[in-house]
C-alpha positions as CSV (number, residue, x, y, z in Angstrom):
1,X,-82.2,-145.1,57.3
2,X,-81.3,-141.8,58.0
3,X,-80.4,-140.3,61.5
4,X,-79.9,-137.0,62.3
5,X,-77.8,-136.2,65.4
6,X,-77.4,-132.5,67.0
7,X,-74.5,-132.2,68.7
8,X,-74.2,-128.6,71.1
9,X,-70.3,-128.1,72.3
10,X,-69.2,-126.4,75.1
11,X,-66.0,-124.4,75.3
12,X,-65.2,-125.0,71.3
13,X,-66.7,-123.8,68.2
14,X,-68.4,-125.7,65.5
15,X,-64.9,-124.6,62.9
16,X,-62.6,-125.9,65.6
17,X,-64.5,-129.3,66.2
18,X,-64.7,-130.2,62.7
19,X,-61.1,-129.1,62.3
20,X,-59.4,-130.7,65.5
21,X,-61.7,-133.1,66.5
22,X,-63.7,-135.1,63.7
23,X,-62.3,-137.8,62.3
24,X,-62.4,-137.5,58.3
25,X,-61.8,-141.3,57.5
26,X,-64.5,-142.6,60.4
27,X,-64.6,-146.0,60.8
28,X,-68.0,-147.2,60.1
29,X,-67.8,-145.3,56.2
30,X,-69.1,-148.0,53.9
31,X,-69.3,-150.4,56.8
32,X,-72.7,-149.8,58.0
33,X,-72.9,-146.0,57.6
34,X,-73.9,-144.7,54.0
35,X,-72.8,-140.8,54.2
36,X,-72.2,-138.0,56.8
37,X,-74.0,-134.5,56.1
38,X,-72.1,-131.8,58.3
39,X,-74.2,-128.1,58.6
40,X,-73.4,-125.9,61.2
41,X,-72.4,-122.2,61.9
42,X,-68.5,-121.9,62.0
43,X,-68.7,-119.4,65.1
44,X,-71.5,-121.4,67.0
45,X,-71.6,-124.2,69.2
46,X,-74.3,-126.8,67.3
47,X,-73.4,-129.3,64.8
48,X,-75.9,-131.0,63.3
49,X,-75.5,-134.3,61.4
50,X,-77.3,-136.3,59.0
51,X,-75.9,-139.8,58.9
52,X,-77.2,-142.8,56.2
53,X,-77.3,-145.8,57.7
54,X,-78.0,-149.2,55.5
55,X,-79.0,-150.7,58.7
56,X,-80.7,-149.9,62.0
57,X,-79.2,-146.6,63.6
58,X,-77.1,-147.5,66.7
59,X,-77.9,-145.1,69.6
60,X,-76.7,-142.4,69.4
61,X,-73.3,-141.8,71.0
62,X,-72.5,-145.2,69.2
63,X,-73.5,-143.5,66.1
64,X,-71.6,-140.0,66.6
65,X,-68.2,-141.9,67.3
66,X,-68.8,-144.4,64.4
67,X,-69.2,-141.2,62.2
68,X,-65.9,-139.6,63.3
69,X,-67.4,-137.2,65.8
70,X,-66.5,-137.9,69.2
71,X,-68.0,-136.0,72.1
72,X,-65.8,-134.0,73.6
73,X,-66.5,-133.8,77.5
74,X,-69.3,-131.2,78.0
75,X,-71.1,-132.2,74.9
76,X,-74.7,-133.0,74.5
77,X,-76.1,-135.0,71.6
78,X,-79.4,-134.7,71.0
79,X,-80.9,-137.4,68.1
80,X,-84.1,-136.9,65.8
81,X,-86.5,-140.2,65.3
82,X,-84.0,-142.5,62.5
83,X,-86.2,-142.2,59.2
84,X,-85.9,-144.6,55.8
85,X,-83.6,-143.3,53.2
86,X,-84.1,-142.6,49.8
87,X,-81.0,-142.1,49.1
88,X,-78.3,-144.8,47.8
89,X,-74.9,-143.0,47.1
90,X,-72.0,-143.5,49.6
91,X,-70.4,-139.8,50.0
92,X,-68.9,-137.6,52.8
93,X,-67.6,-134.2,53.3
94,X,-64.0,-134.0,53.9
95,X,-62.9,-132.5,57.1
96,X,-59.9,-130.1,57.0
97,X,-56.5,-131.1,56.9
98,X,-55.9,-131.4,60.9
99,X,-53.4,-130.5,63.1
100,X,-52.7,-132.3,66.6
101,X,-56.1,-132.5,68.7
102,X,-57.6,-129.7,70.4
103,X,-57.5,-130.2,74.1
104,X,-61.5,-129.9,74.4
105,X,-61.7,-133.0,71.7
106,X,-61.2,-135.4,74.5
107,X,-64.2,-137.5,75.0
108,X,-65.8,-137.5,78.6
């Protein structure tokens, strides 16, 4: 089943989120969640994800922390209706190499 979560960020770019702030091992890879699909303009403030589930999709703050992106305070998340997936693989794009977490990665 495939979700797709927007996320819009206030006070951080899209580049400095997925840098400082998303998780590249999250915690529900292979346990639950299929993949993560990342797109999103390095200079703007929208993320979009595609996450494949091989179950139900949880809502979806559940689902953007399970994924490795937490909502850092300000943030919206805005989900599209969960669709089935054809796909089967288990894949993710790597985040970065991090540094220490930027100070607007702090969930509200």
């Amino acid at each position: 089943m495939l979700q797709i979560l927007i996320l819009k960020l206030d006070g951080i770019t899209a580049v400095d989120y997925l840098t400082w702030c998303r998780d590249p091992d999250p915690p529900a890879l292979e346990y639950g969640l299929r993949s993560i699909n990342v797109d999103a303009d390095p200079l703007g403030e929208t993320i979009t994800a595609i996450l494949d589930w091989n179950q139900p999709a949880p809502p979806p703050a559940a689902a953007a922390a399970a994924a490795g992106l937490p909502l850092p305070t300000g943030a919206q998340i805005h989900a599209l209706t969960p669709v089935e997936s054809p796909r089967t693989s288990a894949t993710q794009e790597k985040a970065p190499p991090g540094g220490p977490p930027h100070a607007s990665c702090r969930a509200a």
